[in-house]
N, C-alpha and C positions, 0 to 999 in steps of 0.2 A: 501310739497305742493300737496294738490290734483291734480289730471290726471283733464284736461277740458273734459267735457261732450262731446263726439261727437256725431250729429243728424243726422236722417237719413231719410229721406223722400221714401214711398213705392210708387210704381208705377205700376199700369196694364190697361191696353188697352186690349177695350173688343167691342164686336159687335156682339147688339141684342140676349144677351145673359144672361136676368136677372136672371133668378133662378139660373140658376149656378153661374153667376158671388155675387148675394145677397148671395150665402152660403159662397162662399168664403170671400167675407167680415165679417161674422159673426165669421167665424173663427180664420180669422187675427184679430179681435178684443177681442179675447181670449189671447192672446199673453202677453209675460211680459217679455220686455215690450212692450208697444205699439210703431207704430213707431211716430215720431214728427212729422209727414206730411202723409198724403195719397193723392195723386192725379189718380183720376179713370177717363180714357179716352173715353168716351162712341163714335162710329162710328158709328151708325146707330141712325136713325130719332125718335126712340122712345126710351125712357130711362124707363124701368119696374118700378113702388113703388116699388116693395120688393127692389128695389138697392137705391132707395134713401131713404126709410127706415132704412138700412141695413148701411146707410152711416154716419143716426145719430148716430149712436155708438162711432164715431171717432169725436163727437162735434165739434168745428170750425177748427180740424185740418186735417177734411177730404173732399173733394172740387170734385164736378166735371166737367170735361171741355168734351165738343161737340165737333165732326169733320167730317166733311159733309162726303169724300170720306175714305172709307177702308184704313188703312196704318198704319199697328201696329209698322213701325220703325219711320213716320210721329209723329205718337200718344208719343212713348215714347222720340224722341228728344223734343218735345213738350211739356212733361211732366217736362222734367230735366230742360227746360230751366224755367219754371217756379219755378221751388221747392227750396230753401232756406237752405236746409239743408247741410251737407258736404259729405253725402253719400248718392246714389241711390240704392235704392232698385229694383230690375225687376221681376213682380213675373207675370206668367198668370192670368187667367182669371178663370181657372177650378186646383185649387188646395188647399190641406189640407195641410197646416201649423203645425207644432209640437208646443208649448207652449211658448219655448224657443227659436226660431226663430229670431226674431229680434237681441235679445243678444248674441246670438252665431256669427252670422253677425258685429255686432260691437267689439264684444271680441276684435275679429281679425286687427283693424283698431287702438289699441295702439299699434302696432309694425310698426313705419311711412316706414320699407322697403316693405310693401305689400300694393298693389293700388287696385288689386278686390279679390273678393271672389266668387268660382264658388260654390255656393251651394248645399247638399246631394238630390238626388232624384230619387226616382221610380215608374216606372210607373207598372198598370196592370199586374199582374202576376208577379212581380219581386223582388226576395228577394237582400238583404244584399252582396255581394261577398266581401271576404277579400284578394283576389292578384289581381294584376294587370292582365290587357285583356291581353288575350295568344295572338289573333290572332287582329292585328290591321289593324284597316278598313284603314289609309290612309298609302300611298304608300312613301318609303322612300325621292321622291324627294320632297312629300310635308316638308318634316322637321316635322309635327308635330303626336305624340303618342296620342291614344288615352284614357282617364283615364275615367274607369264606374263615370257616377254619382252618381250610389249606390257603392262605394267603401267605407269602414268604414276607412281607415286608413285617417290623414292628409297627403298632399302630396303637392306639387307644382306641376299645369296643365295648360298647354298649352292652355286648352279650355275651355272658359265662356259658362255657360248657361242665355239665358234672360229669362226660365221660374222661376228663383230660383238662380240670381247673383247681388250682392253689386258690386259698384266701387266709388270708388271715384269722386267728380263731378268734381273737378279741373281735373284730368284725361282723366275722360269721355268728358270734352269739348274740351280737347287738342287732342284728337284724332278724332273730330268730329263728335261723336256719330255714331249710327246706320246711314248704309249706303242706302238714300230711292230711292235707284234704284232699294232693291232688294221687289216689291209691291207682290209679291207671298211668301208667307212665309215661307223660306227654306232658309239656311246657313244665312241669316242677323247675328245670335248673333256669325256663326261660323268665319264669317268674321269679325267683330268687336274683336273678339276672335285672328286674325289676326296681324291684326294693334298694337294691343296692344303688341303683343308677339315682333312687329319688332322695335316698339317704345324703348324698354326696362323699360317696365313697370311688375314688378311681377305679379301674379297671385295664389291662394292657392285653393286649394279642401275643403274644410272643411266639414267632417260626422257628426258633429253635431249640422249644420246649415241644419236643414230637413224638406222636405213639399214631400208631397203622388200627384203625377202629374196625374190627375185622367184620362185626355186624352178626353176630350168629342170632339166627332169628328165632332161638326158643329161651326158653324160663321167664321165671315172674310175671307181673303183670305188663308186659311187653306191646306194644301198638302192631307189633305186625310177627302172624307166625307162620310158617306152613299150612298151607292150604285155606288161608282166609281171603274172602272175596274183596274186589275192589271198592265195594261198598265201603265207607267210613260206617265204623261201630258205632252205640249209641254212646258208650264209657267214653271212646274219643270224642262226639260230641258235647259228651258233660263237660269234658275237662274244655273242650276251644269256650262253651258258653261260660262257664267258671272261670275262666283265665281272663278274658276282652272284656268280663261286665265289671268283676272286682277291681281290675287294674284301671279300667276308661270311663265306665256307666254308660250310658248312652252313647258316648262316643267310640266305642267298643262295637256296636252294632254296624256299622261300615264293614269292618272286620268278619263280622256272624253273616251279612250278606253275602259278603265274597265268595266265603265260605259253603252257604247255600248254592250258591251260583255254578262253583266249580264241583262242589260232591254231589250235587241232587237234581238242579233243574239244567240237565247238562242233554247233547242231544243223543249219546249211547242209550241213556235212560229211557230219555221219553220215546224216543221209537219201541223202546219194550217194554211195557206200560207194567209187567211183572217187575221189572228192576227200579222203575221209578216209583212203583207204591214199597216196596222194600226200602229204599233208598227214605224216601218219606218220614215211612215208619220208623227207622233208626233217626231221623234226624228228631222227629218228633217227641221220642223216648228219652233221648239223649237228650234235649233241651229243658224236659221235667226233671232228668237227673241233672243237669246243672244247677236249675232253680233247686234244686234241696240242699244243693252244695251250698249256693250262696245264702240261702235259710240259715244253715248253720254256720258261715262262716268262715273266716280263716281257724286254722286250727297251726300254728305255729309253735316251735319247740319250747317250751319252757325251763329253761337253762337253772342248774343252780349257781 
């Protein structure tokens, strides 16, 4: 008896950003196959032609939904609860899809022991590596290794990406989706990446599931734009203290040192005693707006 069809509905959340977002449509719709669903999340007040242009390509299977304020984890809980299909696709706003894409993504979803797929990807300047990272950015209390997203090999990882990860929707609802506390965009997909790891739910790397992440450094609430200084923000401060204290507690704070260590008490800084109290103050700011974070809490999708 044949395998049933599994569908798979793509989804990106995008803001005020039509040319780039109409290319990338044009090139997901190069794909074979296509996916069963598109839903494109426009946040900001004006939606470009070239994206609704761009969107008849995917004829009545591509839809776009409005949302008045910024909140790209808003936008994609929003998007899954809509879409129909048995898999979510996460892809950004600013990326180059490979042809085989979609199918490579689904390949993976006839073996019912794996629930997502962290998808191949590099960014700017960045080739292929075939071993694993020598030197791993998170600290052993956190429990988790980190694996490139350009690694060619298959692997099981610890870590989803939302620019370029499939999960499964029954999954993705059971864990609550994206967590929309974190409105600055930094670790949301690392922390969903989380959850799932404590759920015990699988996870796979797949290098043949590929898209070029091209990185364009403006729209929504983005961690890096044109002309912002080296200093870390306090918003990215909230979300690193938000992120290490909900997921570790106190063992989370290893992590908020490091952290210190490498953005503040560094020696560019302190020889220019203007950048180290700058540098200070964002950390300072940024550690109250965590603690309000974590006051109120996760704030998790509520599925119907």
């Amino acid at each position: 008896m044949p395998q049933k069809k599994v569908t798979i509905c793509a989804i990106i959340p995008s803001y005020n950003r039509g040319p780039i977002l109409a290319a990338t449509l044009q090139r997901l719709a190069k794909c074979v196959p296509q996916p069963d669903e598109l839903i494109v999340v426009e946040q900001s007040a004006v939606v470009d032609p070239q994206v609704e242009e761009a969107l008849k390509l995917f004829g009545g299977r591509g839809i776009l939904v409005r949302q008045d304020k910024p909140n790209a984890q808003v936008a994609r809980n929003r998007a899954a609860q809509l879409a129909r299909s048995e898999v979510l696709l996460f892809l950004d706003d600013d990326v180059d899809p490979e042809k085989k894409l979609i199918g490579a993504h689904l390949e993976n979803y006839r073996d019912p022991s794996i629930h997502a797929v962290a998808g191949f990807y590099y960014e700017p300047g960045e080739t292929e590596v075939d071993e694993p990272r020598k030197v791993i950015w998170w600290r052993p209390l956190t429990e988790i290794e980190k694996i490139s997203a350009n690694y060619v090999y298959k692997v099981d990882s610890l870590l989803w990406p939302s620019c370029n990860g499939s999960i499964r929707k029954e999954v993705f609802m059971a864990i609550g989706g994206f967590d929309e506390r974190f409105e600055y965009t930094l670790f949301d997909d690392t922390d969903l990446s989380v959850r799932l790891m404590r759920a015990g739910y699988r996870c796979v790397h797949d290098p043949t599931a590929r898209v070029a992440h091209l990185k364009e450094p403006t729209g929504g609430n983005r961690p890096v734009r044109p002309g912002d200084e080296v200093i870390a923000p306090r918003a990215r401060w909230g979300n690193w203290v938000y992120f290490f204290w909900i997921n570790w507690g106190i063992f989370g704070l290893g992590e908020l040192f490091y952290h210190w260590r490498t953005h503040v008490f560094r020696r560019p800084y302190l020889v220019r005693p203007r950048l180290f109290l700058k540098a200070s103050s964002e950390f300072l700011a940024g550690a109250f707006l965590g603690a309000e974070m974590l006051r109120k809490g996760r704030k998790l999708a509520k599925f119907d």
